[in-house]
C-alpha positions as CSV (number, residue, x, y, z in Angstrom):
1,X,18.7,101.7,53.4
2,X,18.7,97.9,53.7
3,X,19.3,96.8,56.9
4,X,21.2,93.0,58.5
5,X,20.4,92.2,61.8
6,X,22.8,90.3,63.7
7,X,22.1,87.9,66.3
8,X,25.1,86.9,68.3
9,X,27.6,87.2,71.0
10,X,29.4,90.4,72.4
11,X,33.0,89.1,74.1
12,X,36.1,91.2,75.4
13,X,39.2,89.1,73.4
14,X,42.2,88.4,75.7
15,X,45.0,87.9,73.6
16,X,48.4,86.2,74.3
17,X,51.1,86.1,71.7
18,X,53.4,83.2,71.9
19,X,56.3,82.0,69.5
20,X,55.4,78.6,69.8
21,X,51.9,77.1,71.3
22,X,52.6,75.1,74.7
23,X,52.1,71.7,75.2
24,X,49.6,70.4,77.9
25,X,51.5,71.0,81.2
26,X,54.5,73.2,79.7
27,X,55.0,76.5,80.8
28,X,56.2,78.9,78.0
29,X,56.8,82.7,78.2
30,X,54.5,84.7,76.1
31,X,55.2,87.9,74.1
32,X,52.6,90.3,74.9
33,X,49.1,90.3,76.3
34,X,46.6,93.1,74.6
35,X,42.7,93.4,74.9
36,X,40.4,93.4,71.8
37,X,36.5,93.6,71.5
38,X,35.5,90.9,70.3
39,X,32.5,88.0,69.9
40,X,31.4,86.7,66.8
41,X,27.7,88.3,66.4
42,X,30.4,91.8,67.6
43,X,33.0,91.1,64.5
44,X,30.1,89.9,62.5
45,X,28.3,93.3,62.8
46,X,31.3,95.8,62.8
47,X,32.0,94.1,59.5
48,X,29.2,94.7,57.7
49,X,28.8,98.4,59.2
50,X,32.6,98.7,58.1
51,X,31.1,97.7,54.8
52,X,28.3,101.0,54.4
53,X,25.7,99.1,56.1
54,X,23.2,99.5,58.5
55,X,23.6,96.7,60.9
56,X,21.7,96.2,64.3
57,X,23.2,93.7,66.5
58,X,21.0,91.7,69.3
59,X,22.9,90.3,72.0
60,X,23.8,90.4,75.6
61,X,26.2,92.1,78.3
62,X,27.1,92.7,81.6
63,X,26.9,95.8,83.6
64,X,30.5,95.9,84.1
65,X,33.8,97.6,82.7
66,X,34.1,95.4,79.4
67,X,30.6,95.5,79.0
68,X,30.9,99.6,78.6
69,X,33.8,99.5,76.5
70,X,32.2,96.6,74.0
71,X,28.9,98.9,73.5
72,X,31.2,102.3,72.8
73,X,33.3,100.2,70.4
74,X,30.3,99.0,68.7
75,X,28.8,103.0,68.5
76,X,32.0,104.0,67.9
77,X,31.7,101.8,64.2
78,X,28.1,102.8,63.4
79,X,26.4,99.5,64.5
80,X,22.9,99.8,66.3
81,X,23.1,98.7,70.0
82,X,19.2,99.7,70.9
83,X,18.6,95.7,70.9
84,X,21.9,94.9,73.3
85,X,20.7,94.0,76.5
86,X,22.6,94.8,79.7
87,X,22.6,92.5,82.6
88,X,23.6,93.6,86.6
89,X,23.4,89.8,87.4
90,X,26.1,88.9,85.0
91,X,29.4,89.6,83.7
92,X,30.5,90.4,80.4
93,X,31.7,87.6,77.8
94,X,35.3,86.9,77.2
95,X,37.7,84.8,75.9
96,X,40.7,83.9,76.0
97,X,42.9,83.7,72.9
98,X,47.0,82.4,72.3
99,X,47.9,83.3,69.2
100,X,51.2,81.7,67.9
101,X,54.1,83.3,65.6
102,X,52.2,81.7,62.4
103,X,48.9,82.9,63.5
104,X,46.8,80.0,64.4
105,X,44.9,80.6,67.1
106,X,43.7,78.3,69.8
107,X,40.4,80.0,71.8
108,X,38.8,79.6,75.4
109,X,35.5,80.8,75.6
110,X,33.5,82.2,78.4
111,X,29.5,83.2,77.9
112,X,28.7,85.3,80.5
113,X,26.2,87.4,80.2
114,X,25.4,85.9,75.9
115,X,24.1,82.7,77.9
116,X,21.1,85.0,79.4
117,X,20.4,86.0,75.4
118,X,16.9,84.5,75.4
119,X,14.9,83.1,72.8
120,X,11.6,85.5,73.6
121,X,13.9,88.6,73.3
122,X,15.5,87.7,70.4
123,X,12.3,86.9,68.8
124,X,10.8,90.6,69.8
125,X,13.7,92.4,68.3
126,X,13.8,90.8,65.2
127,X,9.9,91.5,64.8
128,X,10.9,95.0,65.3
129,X,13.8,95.3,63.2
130,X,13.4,96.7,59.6
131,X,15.7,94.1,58.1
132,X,16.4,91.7,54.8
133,X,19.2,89.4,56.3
134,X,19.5,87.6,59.9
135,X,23.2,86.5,60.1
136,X,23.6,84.5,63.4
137,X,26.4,82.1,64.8
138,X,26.4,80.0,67.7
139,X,27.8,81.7,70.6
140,X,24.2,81.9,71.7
141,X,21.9,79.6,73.7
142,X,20.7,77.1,70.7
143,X,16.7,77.5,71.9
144,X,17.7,81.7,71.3
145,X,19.6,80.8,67.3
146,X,16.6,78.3,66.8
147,X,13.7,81.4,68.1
148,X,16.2,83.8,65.8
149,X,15.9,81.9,62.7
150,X,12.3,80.9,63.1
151,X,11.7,84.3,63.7
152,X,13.2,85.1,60.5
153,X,11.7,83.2,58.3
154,X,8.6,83.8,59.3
155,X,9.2,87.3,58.4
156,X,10.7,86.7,55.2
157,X,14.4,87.1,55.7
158,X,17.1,85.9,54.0
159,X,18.6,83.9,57.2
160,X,22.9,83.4,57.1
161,X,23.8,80.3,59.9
162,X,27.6,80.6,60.7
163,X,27.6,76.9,62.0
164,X,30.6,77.7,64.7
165,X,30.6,76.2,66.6
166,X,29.6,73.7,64.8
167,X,28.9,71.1,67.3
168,X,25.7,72.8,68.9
169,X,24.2,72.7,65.2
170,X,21.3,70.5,64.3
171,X,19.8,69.4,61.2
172,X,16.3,71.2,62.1
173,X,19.1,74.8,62.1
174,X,20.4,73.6,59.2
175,X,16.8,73.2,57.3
176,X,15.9,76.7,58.5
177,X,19.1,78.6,56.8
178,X,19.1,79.9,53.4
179,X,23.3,79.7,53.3
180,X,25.9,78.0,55.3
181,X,29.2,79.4,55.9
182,X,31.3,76.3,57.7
183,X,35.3,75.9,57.2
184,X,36.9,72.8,56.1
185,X,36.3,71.7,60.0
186,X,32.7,72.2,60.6
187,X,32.3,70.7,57.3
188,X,33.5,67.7,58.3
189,X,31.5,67.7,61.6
190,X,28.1,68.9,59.9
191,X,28.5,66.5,56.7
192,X,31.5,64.0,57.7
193,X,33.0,64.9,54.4
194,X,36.7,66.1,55.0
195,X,37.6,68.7,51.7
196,X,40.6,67.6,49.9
197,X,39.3,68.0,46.3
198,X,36.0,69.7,43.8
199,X,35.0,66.3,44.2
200,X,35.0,66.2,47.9
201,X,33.5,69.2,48.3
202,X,30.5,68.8,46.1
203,X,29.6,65.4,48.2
204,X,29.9,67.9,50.9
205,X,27.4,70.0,48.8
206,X,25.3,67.3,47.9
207,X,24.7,66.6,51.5
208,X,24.2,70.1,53.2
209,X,21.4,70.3,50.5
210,X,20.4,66.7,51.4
211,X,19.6,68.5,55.1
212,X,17.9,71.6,53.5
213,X,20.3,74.0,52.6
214,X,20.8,75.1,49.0
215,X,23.2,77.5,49.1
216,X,26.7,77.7,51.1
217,X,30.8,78.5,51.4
218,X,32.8,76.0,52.1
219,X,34.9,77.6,53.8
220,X,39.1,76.2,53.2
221,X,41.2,79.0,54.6
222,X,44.4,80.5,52.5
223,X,43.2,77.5,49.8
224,X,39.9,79.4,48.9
225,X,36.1,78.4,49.0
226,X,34.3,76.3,47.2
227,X,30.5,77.8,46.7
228,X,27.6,75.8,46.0
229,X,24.3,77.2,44.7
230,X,21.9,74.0,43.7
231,X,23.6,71.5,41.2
232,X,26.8,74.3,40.9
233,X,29.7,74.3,42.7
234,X,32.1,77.2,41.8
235,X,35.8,77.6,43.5
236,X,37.5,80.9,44.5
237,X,41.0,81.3,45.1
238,X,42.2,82.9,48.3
239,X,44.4,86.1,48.1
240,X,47.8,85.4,49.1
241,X,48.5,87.7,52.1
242,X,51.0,87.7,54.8
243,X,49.3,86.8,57.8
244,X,49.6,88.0,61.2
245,X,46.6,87.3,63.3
246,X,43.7,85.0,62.4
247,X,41.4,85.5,64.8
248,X,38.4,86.5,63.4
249,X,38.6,86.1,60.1
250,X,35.6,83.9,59.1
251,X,33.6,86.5,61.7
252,X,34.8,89.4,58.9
253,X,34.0,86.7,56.1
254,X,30.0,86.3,57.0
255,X,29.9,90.2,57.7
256,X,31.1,91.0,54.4
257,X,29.4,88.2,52.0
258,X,26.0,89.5,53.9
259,X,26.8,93.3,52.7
260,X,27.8,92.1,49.3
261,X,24.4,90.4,49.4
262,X,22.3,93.0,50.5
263,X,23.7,94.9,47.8
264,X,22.4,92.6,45.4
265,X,25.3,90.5,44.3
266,X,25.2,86.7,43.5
267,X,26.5,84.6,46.0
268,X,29.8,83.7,44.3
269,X,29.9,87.4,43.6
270,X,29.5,87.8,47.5
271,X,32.0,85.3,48.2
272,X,34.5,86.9,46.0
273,X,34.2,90.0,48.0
274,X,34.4,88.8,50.8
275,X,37.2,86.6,50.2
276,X,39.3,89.5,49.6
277,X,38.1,91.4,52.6
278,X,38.8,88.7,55.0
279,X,42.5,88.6,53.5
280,X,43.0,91.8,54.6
281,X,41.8,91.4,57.9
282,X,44.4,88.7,59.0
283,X,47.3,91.6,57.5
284,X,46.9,92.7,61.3
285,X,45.8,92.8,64.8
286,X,42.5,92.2,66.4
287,X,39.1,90.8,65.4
288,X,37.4,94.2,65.0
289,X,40.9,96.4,64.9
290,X,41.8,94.9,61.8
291,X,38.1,94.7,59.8
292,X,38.7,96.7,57.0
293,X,36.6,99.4,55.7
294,X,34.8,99.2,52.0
295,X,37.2,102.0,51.2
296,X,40.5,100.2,52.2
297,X,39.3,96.8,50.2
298,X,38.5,99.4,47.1
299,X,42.2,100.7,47.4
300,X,43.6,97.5,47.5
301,X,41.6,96.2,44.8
302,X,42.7,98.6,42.8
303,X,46.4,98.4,43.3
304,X,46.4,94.8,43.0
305,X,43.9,94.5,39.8
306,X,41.2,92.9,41.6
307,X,37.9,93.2,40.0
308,X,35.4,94.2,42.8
309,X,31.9,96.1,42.7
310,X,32.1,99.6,44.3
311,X,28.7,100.2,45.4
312,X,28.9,102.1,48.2
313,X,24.9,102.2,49.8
């Protein structure tokens, strides 16, 4: 079976609910507090193994309570933990997360033990790995997503740069991905192009492949993506859910486009897929709670005429 290896950060979510979001110096009273696994290189993983894929996931945590709990959650979904470091001298990533009544969600974000992810590890694992697709974020060191991507392509992966967040990224990461995933605000950050329109968004295109890249989703939340591959630029609608938490989201987005890849889909193809996927994840609670499973985004496909492929390898 084809395999994605994840490089990427492992985090315990703590979540806040408030009606409305405070304002610097107000004190507001919140709605509930709950605890979520969480980390983006976590959510990215558990999405793709949520997906039928093998997935192994390099990262970093502590030798501590959340640490524990983050590995048996990722077990518990199928992901490979043999290349998750654990650390005595460090705690456990976390952040901290208020989520408002119309689900935007403002985050805090601690490293912990994902700043001790180094580039010489990452680089062994990844030569050890079986694997066709690096996905990687940065929630990592940048020397340890430069190594990882290197690394990569050296070995003749297909290499996936989440570019959140996107002010760590470079032009040299950018030259070394094969496809960008940024929103409409790391767009703007990476290419200083802010997405209002096609046109917009293919001088967006035009300079993403200007640094290197010549594939990528531009990412526009509930108004869809726009998906350049070389001169073509192709839009996809979002599906119109209600929403309840967003946190996430674009985590379950990149996990899902990558299985749809290694399946052998095109990329607007993967997109598509994953479109619909990460629509379903905002319908509830939790980064990796509310990933659905290929089987759930089959069911709903069906019920709501959605053409989809239904490979399930």
């Amino acid at each position: 079976m084809s395999k994605i290896c994840v490089v990427g950060s492992i985090n315990m979510d703590i979540v806040t609910s408030v009606d409305v979001y405070p304002e610097r110096g107000q004190t507001v009273f919140g709605k509930e507090i709950m605890e979520f696994p969480g980390g983006k290189g976590a959510n990215q993983s558990i999405a793709c193994a949520r997906q039928n894929k093998e997935v192994s996931l390099i990262g970093c945590v502590g030798e501590d309570v959340h640490g524990n709990t983050l590995i048996n959650d990722l077990q518990k979904n199928q992901v490979d933990t043999s290349s998750i470091k654990r650390l005595a001298d460090a705690s456990s990533g976390q952040t901290t997360i208020i989520l408002d009544d119309e689900a935007e969600n403002t985050i805090i974000y601690v490293e912990g033990a994902n700043g001790e992810l180094t580039p010489a590890y990452v680089a062994e694992c990844i030569q050890r790995l079986d694997a066709k697709i690096l996905l990687t974020q940065m929630e990592s060191p940048y020397e340890t997503v430069l190594m990882a991507m290197k690394t990569a392509k050296e070995k003749g992966l297909n290499v996936i740069l989440d570019p959140a967040p996107a002010n760590q990224v470079t032009d040299e990461l950018i030259q070394l991905a094969d496809i960008v995933l940024p929103n409409i605000h790391e767009t703007e950050v990476l290419t200083g192009v802010l997405i209002k329109d096609k046109q917009s968004a293919q001088k967006a295109a035009n300079i993403f492949r200007l640094k290197g890249v010549e594939q990528g989703v531009l990412k526009l939340g509930s108004s869809g993506s726009y998906i350049f591959d070389g001169d073509a630029l192709t839009f996809v609608e979002s599906i119109k859910v209600k929403a309840v938490d967003t946190v996430g989201a674009g985590d379950c987005f990149a996990g899902a486009l990558a299985s749809a890849l290694i399946d052998g889909q095109s990329l607007v193809e993967a997109a598509t897929y994953a479109n619909i996927v990460a629509a379903l994840k905002v319908t509830k609670h939790g980064a990796q709670a509310g990933i659905p499973t290929m089987e759930e985004v089959q069911t709903f496909c069906k019920q709501n005429n959605l053409a989809i492929y239904l490979q399930n390898n």
